[in-house]
C-alpha positions, -999 to +999 in steps of 0.1 A: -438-618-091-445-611-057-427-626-028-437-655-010-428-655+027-416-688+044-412-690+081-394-713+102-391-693+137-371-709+167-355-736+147-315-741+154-288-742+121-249-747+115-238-742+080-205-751+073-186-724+046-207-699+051-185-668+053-195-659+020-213-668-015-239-691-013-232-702+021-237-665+037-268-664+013-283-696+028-275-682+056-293-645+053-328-666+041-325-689+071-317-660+097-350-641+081-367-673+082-368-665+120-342-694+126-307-690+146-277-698+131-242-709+135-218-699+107-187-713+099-154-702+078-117-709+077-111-671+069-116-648+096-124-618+074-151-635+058-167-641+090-160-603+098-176-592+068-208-620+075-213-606+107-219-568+095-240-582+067-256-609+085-261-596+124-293-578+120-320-602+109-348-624+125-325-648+138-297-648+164-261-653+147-230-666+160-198-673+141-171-701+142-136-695+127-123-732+115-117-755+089-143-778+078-124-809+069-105-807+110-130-835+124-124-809+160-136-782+141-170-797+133-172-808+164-167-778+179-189-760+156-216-780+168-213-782+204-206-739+203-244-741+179-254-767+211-246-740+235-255-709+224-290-722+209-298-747+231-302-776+203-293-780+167-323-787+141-305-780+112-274-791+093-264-772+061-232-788+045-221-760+021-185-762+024-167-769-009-137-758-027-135-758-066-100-778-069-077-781-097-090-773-135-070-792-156-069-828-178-073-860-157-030-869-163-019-833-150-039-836-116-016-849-088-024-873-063-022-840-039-047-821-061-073-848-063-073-859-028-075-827-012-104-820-031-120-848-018-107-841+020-130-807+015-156-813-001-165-847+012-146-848+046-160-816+057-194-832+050-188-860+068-170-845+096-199-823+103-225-844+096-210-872+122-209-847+152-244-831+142-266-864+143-271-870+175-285-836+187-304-840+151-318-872+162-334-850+196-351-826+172-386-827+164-376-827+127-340-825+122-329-815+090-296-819+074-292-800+034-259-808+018-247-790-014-242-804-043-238-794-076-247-806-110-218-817-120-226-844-094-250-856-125-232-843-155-195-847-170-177-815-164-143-811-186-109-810-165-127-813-132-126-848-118-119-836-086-146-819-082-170-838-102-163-869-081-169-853-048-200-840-053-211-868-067-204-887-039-221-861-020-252-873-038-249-911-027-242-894+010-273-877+011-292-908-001-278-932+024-282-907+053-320-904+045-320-939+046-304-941+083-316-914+098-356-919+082-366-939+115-360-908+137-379-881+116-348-869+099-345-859+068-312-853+045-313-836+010-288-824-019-291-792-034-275-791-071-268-760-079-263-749-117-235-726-123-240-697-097-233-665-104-204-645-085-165-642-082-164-684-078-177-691-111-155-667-128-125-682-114-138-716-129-146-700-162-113-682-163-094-718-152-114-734-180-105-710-206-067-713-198-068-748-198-088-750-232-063-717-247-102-702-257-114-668-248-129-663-212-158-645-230-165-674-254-161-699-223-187-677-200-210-674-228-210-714-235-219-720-199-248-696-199-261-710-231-267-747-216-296-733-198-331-727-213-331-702-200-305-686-208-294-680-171-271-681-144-280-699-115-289-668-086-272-678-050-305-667-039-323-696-057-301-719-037-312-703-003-346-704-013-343-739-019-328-750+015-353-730+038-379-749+018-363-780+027-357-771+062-397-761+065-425-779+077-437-780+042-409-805+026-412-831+057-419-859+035-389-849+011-363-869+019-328-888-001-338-861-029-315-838-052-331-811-060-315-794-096-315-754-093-296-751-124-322-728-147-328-761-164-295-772-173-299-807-159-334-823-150-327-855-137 
């Protein structure tokens, strides 16, 4: 099938974890997009490695070492995007870390919380010193990540499964504030996406299940139709969409790209 082309030249983006995996891919799509973008990572390495892959495209690129759930962080994240762009138009909350796989009475208090810290303080964090350059765009956009297991029960991972839940009523209740000014706020739900992440999941579930990792890999496959993993480029694809001109009457959605794994 032949490409389609989507561009979004001059528009200003931060994306929060974006050193690597999905959030470098997101960020590749939006830099060819024509857009400039900030991209932040708590691992200096991985925002080495983003800037050789990443520094050649459409788009300018500049990098910020921190981590997302330190409110000063995000807030200097944002002002550095500020600077160096002259405005912010975009938010990308991709951030996330896969916390503890094991049954609900073996998690600690530690575990479970500091999941949440992440994965929804990160979004928060960012998203709270974002909105009001967002609200001086002509169509501020703000794409959080989610997953599907924000929508379906998956085994041993409360942790996870309740923060991006929550990142699902977020995103809803941000549309709803931040409607009146033009702004829109999405969820992405990934399915499972294919890379080094999801083969620490599958290897964690597997262990914690005593089944073999090639029985585990080839049950999560199988949920889908199609018989698929989830691409990191399908996820990029998705959030330039919603950050285009053509989704500006999308808003409070979450949008399944799970090869048909969930469709609700």
């Amino acid at each position: 099938m032949p490409e389609a082309t989507l561009r979004i030249d001059g528009e200003h983006a931060a994306i929060t974890g974006a050193g690597r995996g999905i959030g470098r891919q997101i960020a590749a799509a939006l830099l060819d997009a024509g857009v400039n973008v900030a991209v932040n990572d708590v691992s200096p390495e991985a925002l080495d490695d983003a800037s050789e892959d990443l520094g050649d495209r459409a788009g300018d690129l500049h990098t910020h070492h921190g981590d997302a759930a330190d409110p000063d962080a995000m807030e200097e994240l944002i002002d550095e995007a500020v600077e160096s762009f002259g405005g912010l138009d975009i938010l990308v909350n991709n951030v996330g870390v896969a916390g503890p796989t094991k049954p609900v009475e073996e998690i600690s208090h530690e575990e479970f919380f500091s999941t949440l810290d992440v994965n929804l303080g990160g979004l928060f964090e960012a998203t709270r010193a974002a909105t009001s350059h967002l609200r001086e765009s002509d169509a501020g956009r703000v794409v959080n990540i989610s997953s599907m297991s924000g929508k379906r029960p998956l085994r041993d991972r409360t942790p996870y499964t309740t923060a991006k839940t929550g990142i699902i009523g977020f995103t809803r209740t941000l549309a709803t504030e931040l409607g009146p000014d033009g702004i829109t706020a999405n969820a992405i739900c990934p399915g499972s996406v294919a890379g080094p992440r999801l083969d620490r999941v599958i290897e964690g579930q597997a262990e914690s299940q005593n089944r073999p990792v090639e029985e585990v890999r080839e049950e999560f496959r199988d949920i889908s139709p199609m018989g698929e993993f989830t691409q990191p480029e399908d996820v990029a694809d998705a959030v330039v969409f919603l950050c285009s001109a053509r989704a500006e009457r999308i808003t409070g959605e979450d949008l399944n790209v799970s090869a048909g794994v969930v469709m609700y």
